[in-house]
N, C-alpha and C positions, 0 to 999 in steps of 0.2 A: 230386475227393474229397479232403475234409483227413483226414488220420488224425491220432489225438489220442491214442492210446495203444493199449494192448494189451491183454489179458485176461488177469488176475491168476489167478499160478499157484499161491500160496500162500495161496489159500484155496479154498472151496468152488466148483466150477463148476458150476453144476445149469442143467436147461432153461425157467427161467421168472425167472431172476435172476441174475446174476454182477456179479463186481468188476472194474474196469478201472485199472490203472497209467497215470498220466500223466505221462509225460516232461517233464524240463526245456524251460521255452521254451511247451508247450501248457497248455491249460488245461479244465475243463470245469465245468459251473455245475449249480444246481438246475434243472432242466425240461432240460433241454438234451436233443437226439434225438439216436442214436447209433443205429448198425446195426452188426455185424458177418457176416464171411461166413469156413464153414471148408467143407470136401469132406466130403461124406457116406463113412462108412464103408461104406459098399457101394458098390463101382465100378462107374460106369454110371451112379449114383442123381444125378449131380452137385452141389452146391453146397447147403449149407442157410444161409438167412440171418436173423438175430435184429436184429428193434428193438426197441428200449425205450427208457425214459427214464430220467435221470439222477431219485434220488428220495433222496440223502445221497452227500455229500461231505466230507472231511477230509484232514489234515497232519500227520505226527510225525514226531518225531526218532528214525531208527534207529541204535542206537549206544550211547544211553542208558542208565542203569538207576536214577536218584536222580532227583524233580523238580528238586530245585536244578542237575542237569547241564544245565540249557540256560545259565544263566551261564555254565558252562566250554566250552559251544560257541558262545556271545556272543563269546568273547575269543578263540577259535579256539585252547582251550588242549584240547580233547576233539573227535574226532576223527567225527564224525556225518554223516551225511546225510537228508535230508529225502525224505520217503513220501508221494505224495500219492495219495488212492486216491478213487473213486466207485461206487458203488452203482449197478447198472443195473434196474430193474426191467421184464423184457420184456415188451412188447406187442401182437408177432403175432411168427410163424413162418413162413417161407416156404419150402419147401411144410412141410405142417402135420408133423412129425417131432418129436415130444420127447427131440432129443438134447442134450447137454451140449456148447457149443465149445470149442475147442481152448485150454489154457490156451496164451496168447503169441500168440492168432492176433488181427490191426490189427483197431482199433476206429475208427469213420471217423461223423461228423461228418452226422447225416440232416437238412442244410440246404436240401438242392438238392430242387428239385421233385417229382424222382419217387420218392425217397427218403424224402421227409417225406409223401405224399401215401399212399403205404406205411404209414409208421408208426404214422400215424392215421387208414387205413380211407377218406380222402378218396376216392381212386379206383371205391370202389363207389356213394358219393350219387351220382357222374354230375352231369348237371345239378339237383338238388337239393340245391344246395351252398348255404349262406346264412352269410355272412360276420357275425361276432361278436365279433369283436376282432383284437388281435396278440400274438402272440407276442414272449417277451423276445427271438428272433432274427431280430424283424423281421418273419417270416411270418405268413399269415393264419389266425385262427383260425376254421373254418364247422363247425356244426352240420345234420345231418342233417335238411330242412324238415319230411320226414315224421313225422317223431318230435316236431315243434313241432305244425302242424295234423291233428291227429289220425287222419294217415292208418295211420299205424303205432304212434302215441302223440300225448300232448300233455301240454297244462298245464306251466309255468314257475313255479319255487319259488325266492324271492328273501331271502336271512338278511343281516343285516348290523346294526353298530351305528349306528343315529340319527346323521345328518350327517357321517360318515366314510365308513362303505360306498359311499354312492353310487347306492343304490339305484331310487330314481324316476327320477334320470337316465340308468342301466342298462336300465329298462325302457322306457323312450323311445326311448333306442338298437336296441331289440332290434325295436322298432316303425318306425322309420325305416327298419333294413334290411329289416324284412316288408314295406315299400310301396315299395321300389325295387331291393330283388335279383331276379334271372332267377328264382330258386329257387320265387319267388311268381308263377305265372302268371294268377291271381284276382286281381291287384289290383284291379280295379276293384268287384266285388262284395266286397272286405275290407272288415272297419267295424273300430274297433276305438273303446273306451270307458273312458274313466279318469278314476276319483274323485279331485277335488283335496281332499285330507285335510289340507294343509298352505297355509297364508295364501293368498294366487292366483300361485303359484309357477307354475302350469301356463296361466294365462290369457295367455303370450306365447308358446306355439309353433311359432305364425306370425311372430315378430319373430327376426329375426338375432341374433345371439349376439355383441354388443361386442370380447368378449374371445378372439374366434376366434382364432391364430396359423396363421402360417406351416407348421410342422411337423404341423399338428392336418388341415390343406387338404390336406398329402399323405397324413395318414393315410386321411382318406378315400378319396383316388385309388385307395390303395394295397390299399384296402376293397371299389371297384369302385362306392363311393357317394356321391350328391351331396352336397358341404356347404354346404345350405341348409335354411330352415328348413322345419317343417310347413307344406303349400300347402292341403289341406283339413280345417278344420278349424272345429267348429262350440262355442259355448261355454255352458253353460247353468246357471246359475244359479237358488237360493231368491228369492223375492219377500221385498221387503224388508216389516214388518214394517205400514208405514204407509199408513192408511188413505186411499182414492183408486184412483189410476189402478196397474195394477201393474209396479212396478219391481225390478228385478234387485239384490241386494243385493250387488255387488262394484263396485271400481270399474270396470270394462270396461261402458259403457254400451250396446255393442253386442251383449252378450248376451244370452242371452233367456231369460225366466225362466220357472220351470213349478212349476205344482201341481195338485194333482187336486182334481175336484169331489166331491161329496157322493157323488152319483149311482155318477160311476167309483169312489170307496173303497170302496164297498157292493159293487157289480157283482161288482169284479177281486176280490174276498176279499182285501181287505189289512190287515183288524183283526190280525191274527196276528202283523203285523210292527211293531207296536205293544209287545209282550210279551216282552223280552229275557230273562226269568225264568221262561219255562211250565214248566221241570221244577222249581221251588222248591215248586207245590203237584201234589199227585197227581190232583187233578181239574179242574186253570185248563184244564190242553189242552182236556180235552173239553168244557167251556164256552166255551171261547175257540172250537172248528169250531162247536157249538151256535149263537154269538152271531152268528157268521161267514155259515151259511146261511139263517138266517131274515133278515139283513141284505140278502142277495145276493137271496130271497121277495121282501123289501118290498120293492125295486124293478123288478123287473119289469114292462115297459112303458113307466115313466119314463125321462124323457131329461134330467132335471137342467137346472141344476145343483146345484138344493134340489131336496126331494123331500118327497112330500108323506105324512104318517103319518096312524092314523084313531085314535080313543078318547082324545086326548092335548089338552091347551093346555098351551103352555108361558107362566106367568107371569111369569117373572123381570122383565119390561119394568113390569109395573104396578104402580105407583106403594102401598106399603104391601100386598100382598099379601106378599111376602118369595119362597122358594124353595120353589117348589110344584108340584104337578102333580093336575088334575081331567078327568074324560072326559068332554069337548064337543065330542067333533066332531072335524071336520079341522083341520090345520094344516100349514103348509111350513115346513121345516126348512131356514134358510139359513146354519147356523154350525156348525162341529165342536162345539164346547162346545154347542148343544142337542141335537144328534145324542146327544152324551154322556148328556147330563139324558133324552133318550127312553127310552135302553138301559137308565140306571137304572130309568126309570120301570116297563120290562116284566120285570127284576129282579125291584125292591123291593118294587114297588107306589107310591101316593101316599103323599108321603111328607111332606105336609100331613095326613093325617087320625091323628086320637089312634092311640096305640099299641095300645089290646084291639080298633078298628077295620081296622089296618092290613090291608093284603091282602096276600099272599106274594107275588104277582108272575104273571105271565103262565107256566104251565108251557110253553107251546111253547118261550117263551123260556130259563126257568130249568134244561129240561131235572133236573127236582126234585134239581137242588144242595142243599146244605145250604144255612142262610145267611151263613155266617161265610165259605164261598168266594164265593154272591155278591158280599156285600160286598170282600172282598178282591179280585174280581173290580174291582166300581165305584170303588173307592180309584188301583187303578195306572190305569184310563181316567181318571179325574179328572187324575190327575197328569201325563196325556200333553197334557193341552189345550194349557197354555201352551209346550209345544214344538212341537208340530206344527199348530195352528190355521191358520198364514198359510198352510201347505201342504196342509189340504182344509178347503173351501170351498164357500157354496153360492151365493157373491152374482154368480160370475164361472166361465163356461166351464170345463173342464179344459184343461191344457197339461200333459200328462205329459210326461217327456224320450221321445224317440222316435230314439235312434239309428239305428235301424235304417230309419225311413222317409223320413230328410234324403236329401239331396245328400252332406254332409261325409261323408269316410273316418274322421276321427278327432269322436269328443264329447269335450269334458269336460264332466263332471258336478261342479257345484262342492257342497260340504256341511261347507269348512270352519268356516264359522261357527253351524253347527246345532248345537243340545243333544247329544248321545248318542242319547238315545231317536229324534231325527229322523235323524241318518245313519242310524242302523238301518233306519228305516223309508223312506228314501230307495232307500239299497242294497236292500235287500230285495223292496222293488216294482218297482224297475226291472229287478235279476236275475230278479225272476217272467216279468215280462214278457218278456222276452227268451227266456228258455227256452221257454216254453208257445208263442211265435211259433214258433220252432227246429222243437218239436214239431206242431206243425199245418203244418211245411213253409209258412209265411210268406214265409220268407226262405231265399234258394238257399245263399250266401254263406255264408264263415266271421266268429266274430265273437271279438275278443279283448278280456275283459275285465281290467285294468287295476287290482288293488287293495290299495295299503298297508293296513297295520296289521290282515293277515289274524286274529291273535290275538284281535284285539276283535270279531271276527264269526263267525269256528269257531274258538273256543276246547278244549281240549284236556277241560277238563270242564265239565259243563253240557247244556243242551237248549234250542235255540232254533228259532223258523221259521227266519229267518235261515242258519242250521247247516245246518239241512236243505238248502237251495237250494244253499249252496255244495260238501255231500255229494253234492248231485247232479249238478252239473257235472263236479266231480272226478271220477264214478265213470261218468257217461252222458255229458258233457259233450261227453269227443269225438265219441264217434260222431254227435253230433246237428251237430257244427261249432261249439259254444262251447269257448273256450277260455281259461283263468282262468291269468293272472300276476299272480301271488301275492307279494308282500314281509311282510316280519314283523321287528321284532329277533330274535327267539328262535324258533327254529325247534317248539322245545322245549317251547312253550306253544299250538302250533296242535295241532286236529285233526288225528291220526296219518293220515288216511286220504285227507285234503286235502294232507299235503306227501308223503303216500307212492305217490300218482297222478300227482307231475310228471315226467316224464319227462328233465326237463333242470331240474338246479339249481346255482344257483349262491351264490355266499358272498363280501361283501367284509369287512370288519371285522368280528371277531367279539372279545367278552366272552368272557376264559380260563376261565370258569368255563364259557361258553354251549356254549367249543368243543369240552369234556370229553363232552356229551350223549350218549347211542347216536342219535340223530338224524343227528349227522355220523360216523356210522362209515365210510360209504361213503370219507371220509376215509383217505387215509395218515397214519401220526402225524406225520411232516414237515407236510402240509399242515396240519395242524389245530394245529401250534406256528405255523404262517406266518402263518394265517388270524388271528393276534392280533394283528399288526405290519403289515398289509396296508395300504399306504398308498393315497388317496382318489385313486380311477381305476381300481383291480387288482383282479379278480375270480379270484376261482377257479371253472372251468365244468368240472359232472361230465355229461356224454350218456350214452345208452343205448350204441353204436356205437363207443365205444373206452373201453378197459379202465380207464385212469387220468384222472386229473384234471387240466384243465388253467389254467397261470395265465395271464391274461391282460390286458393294459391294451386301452382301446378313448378314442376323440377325444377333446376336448371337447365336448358338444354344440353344434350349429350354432345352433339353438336356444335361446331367450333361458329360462332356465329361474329367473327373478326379475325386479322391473321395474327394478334395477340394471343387469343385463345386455343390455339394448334396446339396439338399435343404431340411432339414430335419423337421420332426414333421412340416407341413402343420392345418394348422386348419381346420377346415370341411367350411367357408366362403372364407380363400385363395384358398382351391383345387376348389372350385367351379369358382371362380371367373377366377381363370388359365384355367380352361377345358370351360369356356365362348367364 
């Protein structure tokens, strides 16, 4: 046991916070664990003991009474000594007694194992301990598994600023330890799925990490985790844009590329996630489920991957007809863009015949909108063609991402080079997916999804399918075993109900103005001035299971997280030595 000072007698002692004197020679820091133990006033009651954390620190000169007096104590011409004093803020009680300790009685140092395992509640996870970083004293930081896979909570809520914080490679970390700590007895049935929202940063996590060090190999040791890279890991990608065979639009040519057919768009109801706007009008939602189930009607019984409509020709091909539509019959529909020109058609009506002829449009379809929503309606599907086309199709099979029915533990789903409106609709069909599996008991397994720039998908105002899906993970999620880690800049700008369901969040770099929010109140005001100065590695992790916050560094990733950081041509004594 180090003792490191005493308990300040010249100020307040209460049973949830005190001050501690540090002697010449010791020293104590921000985070730092401390316990102290004094005799219960009731004889017989034995020993009450207090930890908490060190949560402000300071130095003055006692002696003084002018600023300029520390020059006559520079010259040793004023006769001073120096105060240096820490703030404790307690964390448990043992046994549970709200007394006040003894002002003067040792304050000692909770490094040691049973001591810091104490201070922060470790000893109750038991074996559902999962390792999450280190501590600035070296020690290991774990969070409570339960509180992760939604046995007693979930979801992970990630703030930070753009390429400081650290964020996507915090959440990878936080993924490596779910597929190789004890904590995780499911490995095997774990999936977990993550959107590359940024260049193909994430298309190496199977590739070694260049830039590994020495010190980085013990941290993992020291983690209880391997430093290698992702071993399953599957990669999937947009079909590139050009006409032929279909190819994966990144440079990893061993990805595999997906997009849905006509048939599957219609089926699964995924026009909805086409509409990033349905609360700008009061009536698109209910034309938008309208357009949705007579879609999901017309094909029943069809297997695609075109599908075939009746009362319709689409002209566009013939030569001096222009952009028309006449009821002759059947036709197959092998493109999103006629798909489009259909919907108009049962809308609008044709829209080649004069205007005092026109028709209003199919009421099963129009559901008697007015027409200034139809059209408003046909305008933003117009607009979605040329982003989403190469991804629903009717000239070639569907290839939806199917994390859940691979081999690989980890997907990436790549959508950095999509429009807007297609990550939308990427994200959105694939989260349906997933959940509605969850919910039919598909799949036994838990599953973790993976997604930056939560803001631009549950936005804080607004109304979107999209919103919905991820309101409903957050709020049903656990219990179904979906699990949503969540990153964002600005905490501040998500839906309240999406960062207010995570049970574990955390923060690296934050904007002074970001860190002001009621969002991070959960915050001490110490950490939320640190939270602005947090340098690229330091998280601040708040859990359900202990009272304060904690800061913490974790490795570098083992994993090549850019195609700079590849580690190429390995020799058969390096690979062994890394997979040691």
């Amino acid at each position: 046991m180090k003792q490191v000072g005493v308990v300040l007698g010249s100020r307040e002692v209460r049973p949830l916070d005190f001050w501690v004197a540090v002697p010449e020679g010791s020293y104590l820091r921000l985070d730092d664990l401390v316990y102290v133990e004094f005799p219960h006033p009731d004889p017989g009651r034995g020993c009450v003991r207090y930890y908490g954390m060190v949560d402000e620190v300071f130095k003055v000169y006692e002696g003084n009474t002018f600023d300029t007096d520390v020059f006559l104590a520079q010259r040793e011409l004023l006769p001073v000594s120096v105060s240096y004093v820490a703030h404790v803020q307690v964390t448990r009680i043992l046994p549970e007694e709200y007394l006040p300790p003894n002002p003067g009685a040792p304050v000692y140092l909770a490094n040691e194992q049973e001591p810091l395992a104490l201070a922060l509640y470790y000893e109750g996870m038991g074996d559902r301990k999962m390792p999450v970083g280190v501590l600035k004293n070296g020690e290991v930081v774990y969070v409570n598994f339960d509180f992760l896979n939604g046995f007693k909570g979930g979801h992970v809520n990630i703030s930070g600023v753009s390429g400081v914080a650290a964020k996507t490679s915090y959440a990878t970390f936080l993924l490596h330890s779910l597929f190789h700590s004890p904590a995780n007895p499911q490995k095997a049935t774990t999936r977990a799925i993550i959107f590359n929202v940024k260049g193909e940063d994430l298309f190496y996590l199977d590739k070694p990490n260049r830039g590994l060090r020495e010190e980085d190999r013990l941290a993992y040791q020291k983690l209880g985790l391997p430093p290698h890279p992702f071993e399953s890991v599957a990669f999937l990608a947009p079909p590139r844009k050009t006409p032929g065979e279909i190819l994966p639009d990144v440079a990893r040519m061993d990805a595999t590329p997906y997009h849905w057919d006509l048939v599957q768009f219609c089926r699964e109801g995924l026009l909805p996630f086409l509409f990033a706007d349905r609360g700008a009008m009061s009536n698109l939602g209910f034309l938008i489920d309208q357009v949705t189930e007579r879609l999901r009607r017309l094909v029943e019984g069809q297997r695609g991957p075109g599908l075939l409509v009746e009362d319709w020709v689409d002209e566009v091909a013939v030569e001096g007809a222009g952009r028309g539509f006449e009821e002759l019959g059947k036709q197959r529909v092998v493109s999103f863009s006629q798909l489009v020109r259909y919907i108009e058609f049962k809308l609008l009506g044709p829209e080649a015949a004069p205007e005092e002829e026109r028709q209003k449009g199919d009421p099963l379809w129009t559901a008697r909108q007015t027409r200034s929503t139809l059209e408003a309606f046909a305008r933003r599907l117009r607009a979605a063609v040329g982003s989403v086309a190469h991804l629903i199709r009717g000239d070639r099979p569907g290839r939806p991402p199917d994390p859940l029915g691979g081999a690989a533990q980890v997907s990436v789903v790549d959508i950095h080079q999509l429009p807007a409106q297609a990550q939308m609709f990427v994200v959105g069909a694939l989260l349906k997916s997933i959940f509605e599996r969850k919910e039919r008991d598909e799949y036994g397994g838990r599953v973790f999804v993976v997604l930056d720039e939560l803001n631009k998908y549950a936005p804080r105002e607004g109304d979107s399918p999209i919103k919905d899906i991820l309101l409903d993970i957050a709020e049903r999620g656990r219990s179904l075993g979906v699990i949503l880690i969540g990153a964002q800049q600005t905490a501040s700008e998500v839906e309240g109900r999406v960062v207010g369901n995570a049970a574990i969040r955390v923060v690296g770099r934050l904007d002074a103005a970001e860190a002001e929010r009621p969002e991070y109140r959960y915050l001490p005001p110490s950490f939320r001035q640190r939270a602005v100065i947090l340098p690229q590695g330091t998280m601040i992790l708040h859990q359900p299971e202990v009272p304060v916050p904690l800061a913490l560094t974790f490795p570098l990733p083992a994993w090549a997280m850019k195609r700079e950081e590849v580690q190429e041509d390995l020799s058969a004594e390096a690979l062994s030595r890394l997979l040691d």
